[in-house]
C-alpha positions in Angstrom: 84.9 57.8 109.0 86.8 61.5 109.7 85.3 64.3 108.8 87.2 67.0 107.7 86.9 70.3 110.0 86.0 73.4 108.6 87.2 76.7 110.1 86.1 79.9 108.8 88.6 83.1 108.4 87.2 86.5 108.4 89.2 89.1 106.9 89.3 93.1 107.4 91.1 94.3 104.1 91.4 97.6 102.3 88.7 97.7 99.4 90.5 97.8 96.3 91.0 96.1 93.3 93.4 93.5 93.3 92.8 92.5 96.9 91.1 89.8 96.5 93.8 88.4 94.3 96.4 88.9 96.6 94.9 86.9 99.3 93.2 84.1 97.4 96.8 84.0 95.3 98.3 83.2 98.3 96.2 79.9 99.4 96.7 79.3 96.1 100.6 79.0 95.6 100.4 77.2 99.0 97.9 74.5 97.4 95.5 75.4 100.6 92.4 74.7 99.2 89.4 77.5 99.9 85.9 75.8 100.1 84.1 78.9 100.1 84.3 82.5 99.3 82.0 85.5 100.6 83.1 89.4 100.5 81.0 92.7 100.8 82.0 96.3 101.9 82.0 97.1 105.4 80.8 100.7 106.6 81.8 103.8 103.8 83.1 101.2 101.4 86.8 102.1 102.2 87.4 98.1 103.8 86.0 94.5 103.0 85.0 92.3 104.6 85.9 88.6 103.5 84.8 85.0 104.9 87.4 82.1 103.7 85.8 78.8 104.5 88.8 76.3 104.8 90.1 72.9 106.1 91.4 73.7 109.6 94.5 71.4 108.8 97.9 71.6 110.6 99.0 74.4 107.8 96.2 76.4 108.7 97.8 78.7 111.7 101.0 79.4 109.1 98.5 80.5 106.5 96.7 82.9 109.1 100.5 84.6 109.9 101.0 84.8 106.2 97.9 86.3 105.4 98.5 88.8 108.2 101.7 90.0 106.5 99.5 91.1 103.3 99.7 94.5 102.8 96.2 95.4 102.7 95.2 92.6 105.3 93.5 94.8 108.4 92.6 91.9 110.6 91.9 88.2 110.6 90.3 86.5 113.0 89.4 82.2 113.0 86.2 80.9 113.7 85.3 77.3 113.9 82.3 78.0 111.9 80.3 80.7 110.7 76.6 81.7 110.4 77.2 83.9 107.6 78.4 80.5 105.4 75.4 78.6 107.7 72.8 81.1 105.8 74.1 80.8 102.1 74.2 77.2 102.5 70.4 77.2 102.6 70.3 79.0 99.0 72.3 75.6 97.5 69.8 73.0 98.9 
């Protein structure tokens, strides 16, 4: 039995409204499903920071250039895993 691999994307963006709808938008016209979903202000508020948990599929790299090119994107970075999703996990059980 495969298990699927999860990878985590964190996300620097501008804090604003609407933000979150462009990003999630675009997994979502890609049919790139998002398993999980964690964002909270960084510092003064002006940025977010956002934690994607996703399938780390073939697709996945493109996704990460394409969500680069949003225009409030700061930075992404992959992780293979994250402890932030590790901790709220333990709220669900």
């Amino acid at each position: 039995m495969n298990s699927i691999v999860k990878s985590v994307l964190e996300l620097e963006v501008n804090n604003h409204a609407g933000v979150m709808s462009h990003v999630v938008g675009l997994f979502s016209r890609r049919a790139y499903n998002v398993e999980g979903i964690l964002c909270m202000p960084v510092g003064d508020g002006r940025s977010s920071r956002v934690w994607l948990m996703v399938a780390g599929e073939a697709r996945l790299e493109q996704m990460i250039r394409q969500i680069g090119k949003l225009e409030d994107v700061l930075s992404v970075r992959r992780h293979g895993g994250h402890e932030v999703f590790e901790r709220v996990e333990e709220f669900f059980r």
